[in-house]
C-alpha positions in Angstrom: -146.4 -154.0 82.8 -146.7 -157.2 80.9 -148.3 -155.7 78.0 -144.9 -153.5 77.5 -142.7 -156.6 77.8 -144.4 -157.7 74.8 -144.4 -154.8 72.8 -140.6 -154.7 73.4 -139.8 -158.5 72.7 -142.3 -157.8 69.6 -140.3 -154.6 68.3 -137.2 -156.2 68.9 -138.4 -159.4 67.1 -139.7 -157.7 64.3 -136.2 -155.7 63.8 -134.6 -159.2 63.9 -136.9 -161.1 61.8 -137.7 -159.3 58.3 -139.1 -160.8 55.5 -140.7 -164.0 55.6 -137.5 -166.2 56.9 -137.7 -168.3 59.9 -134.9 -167.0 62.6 -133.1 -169.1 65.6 -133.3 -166.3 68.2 -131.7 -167.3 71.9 -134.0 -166.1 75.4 -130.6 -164.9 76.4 -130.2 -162.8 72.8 -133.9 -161.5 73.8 -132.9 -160.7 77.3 -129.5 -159.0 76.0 -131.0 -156.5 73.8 -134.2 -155.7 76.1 -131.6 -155.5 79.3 -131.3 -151.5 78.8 -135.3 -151.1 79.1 -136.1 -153.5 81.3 -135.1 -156.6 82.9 -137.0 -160.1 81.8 -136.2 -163.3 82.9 -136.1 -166.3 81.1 -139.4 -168.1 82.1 -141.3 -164.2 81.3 -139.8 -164.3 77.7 -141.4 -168.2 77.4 -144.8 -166.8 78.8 -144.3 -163.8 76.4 -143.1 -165.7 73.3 -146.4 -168.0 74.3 -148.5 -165.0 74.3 -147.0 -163.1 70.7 -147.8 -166.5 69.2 -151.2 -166.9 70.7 -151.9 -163.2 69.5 -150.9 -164.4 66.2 -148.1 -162.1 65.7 -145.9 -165.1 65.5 -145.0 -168.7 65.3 -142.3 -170.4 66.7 -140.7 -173.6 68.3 -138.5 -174.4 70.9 -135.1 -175.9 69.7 -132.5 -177.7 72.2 -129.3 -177.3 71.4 -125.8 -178.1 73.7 -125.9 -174.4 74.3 -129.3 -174.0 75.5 -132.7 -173.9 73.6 -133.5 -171.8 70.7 -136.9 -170.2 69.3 -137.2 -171.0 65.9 -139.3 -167.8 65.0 -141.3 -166.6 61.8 -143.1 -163.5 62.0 -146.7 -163.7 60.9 -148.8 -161.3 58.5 -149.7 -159.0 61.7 -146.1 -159.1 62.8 -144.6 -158.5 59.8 -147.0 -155.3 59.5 -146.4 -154.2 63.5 -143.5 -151.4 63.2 -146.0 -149.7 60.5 -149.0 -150.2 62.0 -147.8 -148.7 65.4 -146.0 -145.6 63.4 -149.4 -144.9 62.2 -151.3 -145.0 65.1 -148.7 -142.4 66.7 -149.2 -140.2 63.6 -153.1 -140.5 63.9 -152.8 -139.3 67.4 -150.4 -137.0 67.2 -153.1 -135.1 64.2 -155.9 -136.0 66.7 -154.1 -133.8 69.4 -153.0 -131.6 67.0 -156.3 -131.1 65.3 -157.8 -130.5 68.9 -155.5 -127.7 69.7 -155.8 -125.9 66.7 -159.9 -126.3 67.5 -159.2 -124.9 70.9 -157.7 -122.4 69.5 -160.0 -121.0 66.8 -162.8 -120.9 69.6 -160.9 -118.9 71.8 -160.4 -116.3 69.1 -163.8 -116.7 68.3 -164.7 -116.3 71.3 -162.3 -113.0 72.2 -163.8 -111.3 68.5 -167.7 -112.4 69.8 -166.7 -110.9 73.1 -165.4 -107.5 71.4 -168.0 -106.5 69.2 -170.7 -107.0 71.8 -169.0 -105.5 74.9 
């Protein structure tokens, strides 16, 4: 489950943060715009921001401010890269199944001529 977390506060990051521009992005902001998937508390987007960073997909630091703290977020080389990386692993697997089928496929009909001209 935690694993999704991240890959949500990562696309949602990545949406956020384009280019190569450091961004002041609130937990609550995070929370906000994740609410309709799932629910995160505070101290799980800290362990997940933690975790992004240590997967080097970002870097960041914790700003205080009188409103609360702030990340102070810049999306690394593999972050920046993420959305398109992810769009073509779906495509790769989506030929993969694809390729299968149509394998599955030409053997049965293989298999149905074989099984005419030798009957």
């Amino acid at each position: 489950m935690q694993e999704r977390k991240e890959k949500l506060v990562l696309i949602y990051l990545c949406k956020v943060c384009t280019g190569k521009k450091t961004y002041l992005i609130s937990p609550h902001d995070i929370a906000k715009e994740i609410c309709n998937k799932i629910i995160l508390s505070i101290s799980e987007i800290d362990e997940i921001m933690t975790s992004l960073s240590m997967q080097n997909y970002i870097d960041f630091v914790v700003s205080d401010s009188k409103d609360g703290y702030y990340y102070c977020v810049k999306l690394k080389k593999k972050g920046q890269t993420y959305l398109l990386d992810s769009k073509k692993q779906k495509k790769a697997l989506m030929m993969l199944v694809l390729r299968s089928m149509f394998l599955a496929t030409v053997s049965f009909v293989f298999g149905l001529i074989l099984k005419a001209i030798f009957k």
